[in-house]
N, C-alpha and C positions, 0 to 999 in steps of 0.2 A: 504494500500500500504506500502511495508517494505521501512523500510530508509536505503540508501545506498551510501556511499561515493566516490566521483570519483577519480581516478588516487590513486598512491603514496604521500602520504604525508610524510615527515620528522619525524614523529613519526614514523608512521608505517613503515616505509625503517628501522628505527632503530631498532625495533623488530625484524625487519623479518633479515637484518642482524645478526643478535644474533641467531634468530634458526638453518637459514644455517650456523653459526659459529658454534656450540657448536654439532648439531648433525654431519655436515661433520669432523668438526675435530676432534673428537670422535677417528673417524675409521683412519683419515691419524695418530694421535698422536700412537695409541692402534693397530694399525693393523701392529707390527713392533717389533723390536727385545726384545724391552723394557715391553712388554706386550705380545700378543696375540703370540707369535713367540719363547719368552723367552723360553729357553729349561728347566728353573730350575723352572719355576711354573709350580705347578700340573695340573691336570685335569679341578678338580673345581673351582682352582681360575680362569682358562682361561674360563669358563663356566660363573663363574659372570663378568669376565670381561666384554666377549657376552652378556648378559642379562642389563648390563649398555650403552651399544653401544648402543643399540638396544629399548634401553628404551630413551634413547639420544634424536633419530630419534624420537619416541613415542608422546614424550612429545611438541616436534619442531610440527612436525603436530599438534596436537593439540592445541595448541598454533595458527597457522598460520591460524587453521580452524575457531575457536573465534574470531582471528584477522581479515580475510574477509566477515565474513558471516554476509548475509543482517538481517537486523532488523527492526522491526515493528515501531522502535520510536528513538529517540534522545538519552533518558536517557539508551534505553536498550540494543544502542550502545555504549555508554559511559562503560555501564560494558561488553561487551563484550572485550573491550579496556584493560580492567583491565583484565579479566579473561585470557587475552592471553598474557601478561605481568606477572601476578603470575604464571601462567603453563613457561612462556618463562625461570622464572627463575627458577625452581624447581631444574632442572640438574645439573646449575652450582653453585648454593645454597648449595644443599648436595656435590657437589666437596669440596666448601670451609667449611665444617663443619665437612668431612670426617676427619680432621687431628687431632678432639679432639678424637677419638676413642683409645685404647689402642695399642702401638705398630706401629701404622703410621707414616709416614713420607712425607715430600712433595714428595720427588724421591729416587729411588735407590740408594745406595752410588756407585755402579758400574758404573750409568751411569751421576754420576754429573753432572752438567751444562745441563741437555737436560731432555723434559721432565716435568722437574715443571711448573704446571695449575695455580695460585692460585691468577696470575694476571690477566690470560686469563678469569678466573671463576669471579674475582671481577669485571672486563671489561666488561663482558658480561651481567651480573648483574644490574649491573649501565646504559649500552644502553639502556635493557628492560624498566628500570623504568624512566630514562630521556625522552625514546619515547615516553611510556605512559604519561608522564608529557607535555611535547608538544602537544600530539594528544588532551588532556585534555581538554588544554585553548585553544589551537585552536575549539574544539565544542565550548563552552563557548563562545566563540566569537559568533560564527554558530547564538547558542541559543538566544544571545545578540540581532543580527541582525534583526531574525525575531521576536522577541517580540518589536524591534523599531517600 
């Protein structure tokens, strides 16, 4: 019989917050003048930009699908936990890493003040893994319980 946890917990709200953050805001931040709309980027950067939206969303499902799905045991929930907390942060991970790249910048200088991720990307980052940290010791308790 798979093992399967009832309701929302406080971890996992905290995850899953984070994936509906990062994949929805993706598209309200990028789907707009500053991005996907910009008249002066070319073709293909509006291309990767789409393929990072889109990869956004991606990664969010997967993520969410680790994060619900039943499991045979305790321990093999515990890393599913984990598995949907390291995919949850993957997106906003390479946001904050994209700035050591050559020629990057947080934002455009045309569009100051609007725009810059990089708190959004650390925030979201830090949910994923606080939740995972919560849902953690709250098993661990579970675990606790029934070997009393």
């Amino acid at each position: 019989m798979a093992f399967t946890m009832p309701g929302l917990t406080v971890g996992r709200a905290l995850i899953t917050i984070g994936n509906l953050g990062y994949s929805f805001g993706a598209f309200a931040a990028d789907w707009s003048d500053t991005h996907v709309k910009n008249p002066r980027w070319p073709p293909h950067a509006k291309f990767h930009n789409g393929q990072t939206m889109s990869l956004g969303v991606l990664l969010a499902a997967t993520s969410s699908y680790f994060l619900f799905r039943r499991a045979p045991n305790l321990a093999a929930f515990k890393d599913n936990t984990f598995n949907a907390a390291l995919i949850g942060t993957f997106y906003c991970g390479s946001g904050l890493s994209a700035i050591l790249y050559p020629g990057t910048a947080w934002q455009d200088p045309e569009f100051r003040g609007a725009g810059e991720q990089r708190y959004i990307f650390a925030a979201i980052c830090a949910m994923m893994w606080i939740g995972y940290g919560l849902e953690r010791r709250r098993l661990g308790l579970i675990k606790k319980a029934f070997s009393a």
